[in-house]
N, C-alpha and C positions, 0 to 999 in steps of 0.2 A: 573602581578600586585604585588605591595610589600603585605605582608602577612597581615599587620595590617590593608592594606586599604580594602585587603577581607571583614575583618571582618567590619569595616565602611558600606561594601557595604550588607554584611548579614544584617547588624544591621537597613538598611535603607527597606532591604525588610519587616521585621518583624513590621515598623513601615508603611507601606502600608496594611501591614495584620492588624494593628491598623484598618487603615482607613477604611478598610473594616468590621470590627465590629459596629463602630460607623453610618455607613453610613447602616447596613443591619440587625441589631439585634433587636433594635425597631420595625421596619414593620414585624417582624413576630409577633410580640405582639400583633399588633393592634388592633384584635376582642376579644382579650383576654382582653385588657383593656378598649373598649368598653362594657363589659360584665359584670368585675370585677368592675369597676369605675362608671358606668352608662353613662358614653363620647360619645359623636353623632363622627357619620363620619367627618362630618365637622370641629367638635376641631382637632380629631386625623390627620385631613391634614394638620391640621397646624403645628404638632410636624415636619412634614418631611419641610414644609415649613421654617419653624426656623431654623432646622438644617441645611440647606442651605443655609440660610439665611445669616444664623450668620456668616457660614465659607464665605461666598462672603465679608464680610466685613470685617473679618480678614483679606482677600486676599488682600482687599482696602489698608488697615493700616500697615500691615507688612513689605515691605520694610524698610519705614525709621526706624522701632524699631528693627528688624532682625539686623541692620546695626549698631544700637548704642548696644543694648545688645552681641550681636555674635550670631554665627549659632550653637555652643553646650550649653549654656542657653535657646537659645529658641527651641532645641530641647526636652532637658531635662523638661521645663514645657509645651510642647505640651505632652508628654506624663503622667507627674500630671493632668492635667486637665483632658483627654482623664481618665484614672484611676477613677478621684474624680466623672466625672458625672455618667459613668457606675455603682459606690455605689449608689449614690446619688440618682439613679432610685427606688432601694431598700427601701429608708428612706425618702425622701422629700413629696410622695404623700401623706403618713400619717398624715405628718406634717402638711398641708392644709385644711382650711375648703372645701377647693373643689380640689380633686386631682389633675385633669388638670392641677393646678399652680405648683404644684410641679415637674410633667413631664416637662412642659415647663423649668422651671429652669434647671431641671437636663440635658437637651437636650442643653441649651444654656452654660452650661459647656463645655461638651467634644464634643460640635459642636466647641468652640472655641479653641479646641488641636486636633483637625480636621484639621481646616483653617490652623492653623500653619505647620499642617504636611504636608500637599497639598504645601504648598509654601517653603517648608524646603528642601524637602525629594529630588528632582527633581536635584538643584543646585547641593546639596551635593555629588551625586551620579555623576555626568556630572563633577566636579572636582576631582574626584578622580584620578591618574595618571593611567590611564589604555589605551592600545591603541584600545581597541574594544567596545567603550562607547555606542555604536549602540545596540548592542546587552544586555549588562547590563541596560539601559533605557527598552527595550523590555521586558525582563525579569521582570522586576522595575514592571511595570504595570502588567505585566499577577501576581502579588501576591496579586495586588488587588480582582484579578478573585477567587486565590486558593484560598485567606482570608476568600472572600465572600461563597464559597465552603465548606470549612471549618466551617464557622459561621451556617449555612443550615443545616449543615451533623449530627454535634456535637448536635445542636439543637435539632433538630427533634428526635435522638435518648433519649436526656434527655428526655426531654417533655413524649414519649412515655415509658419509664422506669420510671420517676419518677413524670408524670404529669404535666401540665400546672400549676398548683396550687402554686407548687414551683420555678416557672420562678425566684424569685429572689436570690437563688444560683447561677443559671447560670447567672445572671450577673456581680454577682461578682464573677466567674470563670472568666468570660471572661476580668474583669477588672484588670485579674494578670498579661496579657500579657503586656499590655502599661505600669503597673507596673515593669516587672523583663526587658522589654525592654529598661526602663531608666536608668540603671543602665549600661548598656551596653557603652550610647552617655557620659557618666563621664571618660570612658578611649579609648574609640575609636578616631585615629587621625581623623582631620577633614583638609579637603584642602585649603589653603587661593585661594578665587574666582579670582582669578586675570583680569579674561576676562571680570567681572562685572566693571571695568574701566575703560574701553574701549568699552562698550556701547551707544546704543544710546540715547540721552537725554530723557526724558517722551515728551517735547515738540515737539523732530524730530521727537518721534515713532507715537504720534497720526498723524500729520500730512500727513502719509503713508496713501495712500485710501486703501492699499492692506493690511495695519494691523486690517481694522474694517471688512474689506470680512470675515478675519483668526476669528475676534472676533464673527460676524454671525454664522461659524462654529460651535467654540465651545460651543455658547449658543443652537444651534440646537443638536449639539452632545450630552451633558448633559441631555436635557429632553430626546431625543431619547432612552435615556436609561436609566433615571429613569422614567420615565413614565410610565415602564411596568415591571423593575427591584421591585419599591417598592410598588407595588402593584399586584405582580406577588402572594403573600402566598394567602391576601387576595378576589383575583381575582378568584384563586384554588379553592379555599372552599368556597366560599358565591357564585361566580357567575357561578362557574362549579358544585357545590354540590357534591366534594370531600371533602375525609376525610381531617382533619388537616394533617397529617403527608405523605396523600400521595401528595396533596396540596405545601406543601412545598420543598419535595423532586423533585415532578416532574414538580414546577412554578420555584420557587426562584435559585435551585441548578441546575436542569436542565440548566435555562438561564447564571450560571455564569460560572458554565463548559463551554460550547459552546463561552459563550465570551474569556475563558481564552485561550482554543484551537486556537483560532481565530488571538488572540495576539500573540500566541508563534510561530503559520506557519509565521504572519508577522516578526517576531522575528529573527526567521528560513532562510525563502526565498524573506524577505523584497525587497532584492538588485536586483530578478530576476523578478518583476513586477512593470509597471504604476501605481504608488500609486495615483493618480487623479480618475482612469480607478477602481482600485479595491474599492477607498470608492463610487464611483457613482455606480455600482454593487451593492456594501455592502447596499446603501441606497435605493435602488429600492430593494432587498429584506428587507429591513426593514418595509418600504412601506407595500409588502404583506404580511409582519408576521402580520401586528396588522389589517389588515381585515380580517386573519386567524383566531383571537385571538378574534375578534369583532362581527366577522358574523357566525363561527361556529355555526351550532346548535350540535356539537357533542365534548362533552367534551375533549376528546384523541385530535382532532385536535385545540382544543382551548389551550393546554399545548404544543402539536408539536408547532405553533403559537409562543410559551414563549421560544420556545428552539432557535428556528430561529430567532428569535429576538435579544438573547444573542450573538448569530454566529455573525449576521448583525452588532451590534450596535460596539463590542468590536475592532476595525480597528477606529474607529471615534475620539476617544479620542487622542491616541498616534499619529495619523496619520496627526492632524488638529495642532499638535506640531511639527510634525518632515516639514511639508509644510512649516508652518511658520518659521522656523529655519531654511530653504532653501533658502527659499523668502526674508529673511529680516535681511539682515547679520549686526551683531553687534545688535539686538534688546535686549539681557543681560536680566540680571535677573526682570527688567520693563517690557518685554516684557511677558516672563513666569508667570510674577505675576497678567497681567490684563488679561492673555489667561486663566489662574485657575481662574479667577472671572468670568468671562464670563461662563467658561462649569458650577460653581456654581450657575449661575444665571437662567443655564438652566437645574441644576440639581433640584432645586429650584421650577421653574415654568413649566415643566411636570409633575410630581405628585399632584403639586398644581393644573395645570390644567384637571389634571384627577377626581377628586376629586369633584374639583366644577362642573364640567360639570355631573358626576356622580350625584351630591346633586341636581342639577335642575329638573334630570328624575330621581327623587325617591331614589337615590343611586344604579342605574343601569350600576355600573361600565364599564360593554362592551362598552354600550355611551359614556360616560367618554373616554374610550381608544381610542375610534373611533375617537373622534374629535381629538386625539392629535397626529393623522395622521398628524398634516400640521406642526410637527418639522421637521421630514425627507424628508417631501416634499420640504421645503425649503432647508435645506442643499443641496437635489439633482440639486437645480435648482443652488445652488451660484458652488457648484463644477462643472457643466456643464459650468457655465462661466467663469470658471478659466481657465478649461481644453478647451476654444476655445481659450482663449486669449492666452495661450499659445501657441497654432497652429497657430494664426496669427503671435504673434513676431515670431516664426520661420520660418514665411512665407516670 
C-alpha cells in the first residue's frame, strides 16, 4: 500500500477508537450520575437510548450530505462534534435547571460525530488502494474492541488514583483524541469511491428479500451486544456487589477484550471457516452467556457470563457485513449505510430494553438481561435459514 494511504488507514483506526469512547465512557458514569445528579435509572437509559438513537439517524441522512459535502469535511466535523460533546459533558449539566437536559444535549452532540464516523470510516478504509482490504476491515473493527479497552483500563485507573469526583478531566482527556485526530483527515489522502457508482439503486437494494434477512441481523447483532456491553460496569457493581473498579475491569474490559480477541482470529483465520456455521456457534454461546450472566447466583460466574458474551457477540457485527457484501453484489455505500442503521437500531434497543425490563422489576437488572435473551435467539434462528437455504441451492 502507498505510504500516505497507511497513514489514511491509521488515521481511520484512531477514529474507531473515537467511536469507542463515545459509545463506552458514558455507561461507566452511570451510578455516578445517578448519585451526583439525583437521575433515576430510567432517565439514565435514555442517555444510551439517544445516543443511539441519534447516530441511527445520522446513518438515515448521511448519504446524500456525505455526497454533496465530501468525505474529508465530513470526516473533519465528525471528529468536532465527537470533541465538543465529550466538553460539553463537563459544562452543560451545570448549566440546567435539571442536569439530565444537559447530559442529554451533550450526548446528542458527539452521538451525531458518532453516526458520521460509523458511516465514514468503513468506505474510506475499503477504498484505499490496498490488495488485502479483508484484513484491514478486520483490523478496522477489532480498534473498536482495543478503543473500548482502552476507555475501561485508563478509566478505572483514573477514578482509582484520582476519584470519581473528578470524572470530568477524564473527559476532557478523552476529548483530545477526536481532537488531535482531526487534524490528521486535513492532510491524509482520501480515495475517490468510484465503485459507489456502480451501485445498486436504494429502490433495487430494498427490493432484495435477502437485504432485510442482512437488516434483521444487524438489528439483532447490535443489541446482542449492547445489551450487556453498556450495562456490563453497572451490572458489576449494583447487581453483583463489586467494587467499582473491580466491576468495571472485570464487566466492561473483560467483555471487550474477549470481543476484540474474537475479531482478530476472524481477522486471522476468517478464510479457513463456514462463517454462517461460526456466528450460529457464536449465537448459541451468546444465548448461554446471558443465562450465565442472569441466573448466576455466584458473582465470578455472573462476569465469566460478561466475558463470553464479549467472545460470542464480537464475530456478529463484521460478519453480518462481510455476508452481506457476499450476497449482494454491487449493494454500495446504500447498502453499508442502512446495514449501520440497523445494528444502530439495535444498539439502541438492547440497552433500551434492558433497562425497561429492569425499571418494571424494581431495577433488577439480571431481569432486564434475561429478557433480552430473545436478540440472539433471533439472530440464531434467521442464520439457521440462511445457512439451509444455502444447502438447498446447492442441492
Amino acid at each position: 500500500m502507498n505510504k500516505d494511504y497507511t497513514k489514511t488507514v491509521h488515521a481511520c483506526f484512531m477514529s474507531y477508537i473515537v467511536q469507542a469512547i463515545i459509545n463506552n465512557f458514558v455507561p461507566l458514569l452511570f451510578l455516578t450520575f445517578q448519585s451526583e445528579y439525583g437521575i433515576s435509572l430510567s432517565r439514565i437509559t435514555l442517555l444510551v437510548t439517544f445516543n443511539f438513537g441519534i447516530q441511527l439517524i445520522v446513518d438515515l441522512l448521511s448519504a446524500g450530505i456525505v455526497d454533496r459535502v465530501g468525505y474529508r469535511a465530513s470526516m473533519i466535523t465528525a471528529h468536532i462534534l465527537s470533541a465538543i460533546g465529550l466538553v460539553s459533558l463537563t459544562i452543560l449539566p451545570g448549566l440546567f435547571p435539571q442536569a439530565w437536559i444537559g447530559l442529554f444535549a451533550s450526548v446528542v452532540i458527539y452521538a451525531a460525530g458518532g453516526g458520521l464516523l460509523e458511516v465514514l470510516v468503513s468506505p474510506i478504509v475499503e477504498a484505499c488502494p490496498t490488495d488485502n482490504k479483508e484484513k484491514a476491515m478486520s483490523m478496522l473493527h477489532s480498534f473498536y474492541c482495543w478503543g473500548h479497552v482502552g476507555v475501561v483500563l485508563v478509566s478505572t485507573i483514573f477514578f482509582s488514583i484520582a476519584g470519581l469526583k473528578n470524572w470530568r478531566l477524564l473527559a476532557l482527556f478523552w476529548a483530545l483524541i477526536p481532537f488531535v485526530n482531526m487534524f490528521l483527515f486535513f492532510k491524509v489522502p482520501i480515495a475517490p469511491l468510484v465503485e459507489e457508482e456502480e451501485g445498486l439503486s436504494l429502490k433495487g437494494l430494498i427490493k432484495k428479500r435477502i437485504f432485510w434477512g442482512f437488516m434483521l441481523l444487524m438489528v439483532c447483532a447490535g443489541a446482542s451486544e449492547q445489551a450487556v456491553s453498556q450495562w456490563a460496569s453497572a451490572f458489576a457493581e449494583k447487581g453483583l456487589g463489586v467494587s467499582k473498579a473491580i466491576g468495571d475491569l472485570a464487566g466492561p474490559m473483560l467483555f471487550a477484550t474477549l470481543m476484540g480477541i474474537s475479531r482478530a482470529f476472524y481477522g486471522k483465520y476468517g478464510e479457513k471457516v463456514n462463517l454462517k456455521k461460526m456466528m450460529i456457534a457464536s449465537g448459541i454461546l451468546c444465548i448461554g452467556s446471558y443465562f450465565m450472566i442472569a441466573l448466576s447466583p455466584y458473582p465470578a460466574l455472573g462476569l465469566l457470563g460478561c466475558g463470553l458474551c464479549g467472545l460470542s457477540v464480537g464475530i456478529m457485527w463484521p460478519g453480518s457485513f462481510s455476508m452481506a457484501s457476499a450476497s449482494i453484489r454491487g449493494g454500495g455505500t446504500a447498502m453499508f449505510a442502512f446495514l449501520a442503521l440497523a445494528g444502530d437500531l439495535g444498539c439502541s434497543g438492547g440497552p433500551t430494553f434492558v433497562g425497561v425490563v429492569s425499571g418494571y422489576f424494581g431495577n433488577n437488572l439480571k431481569i432486564g438481561i434475561l429478557g433480552a435473551v430473545l436478540f440472539p435467539v433471533i439472530l440464531v434462528i434467521t442464520l439457521i435459514h440462511f445457512y439451509r437455504s444455502d444447502r438447498n441451492t446447492e442441492g
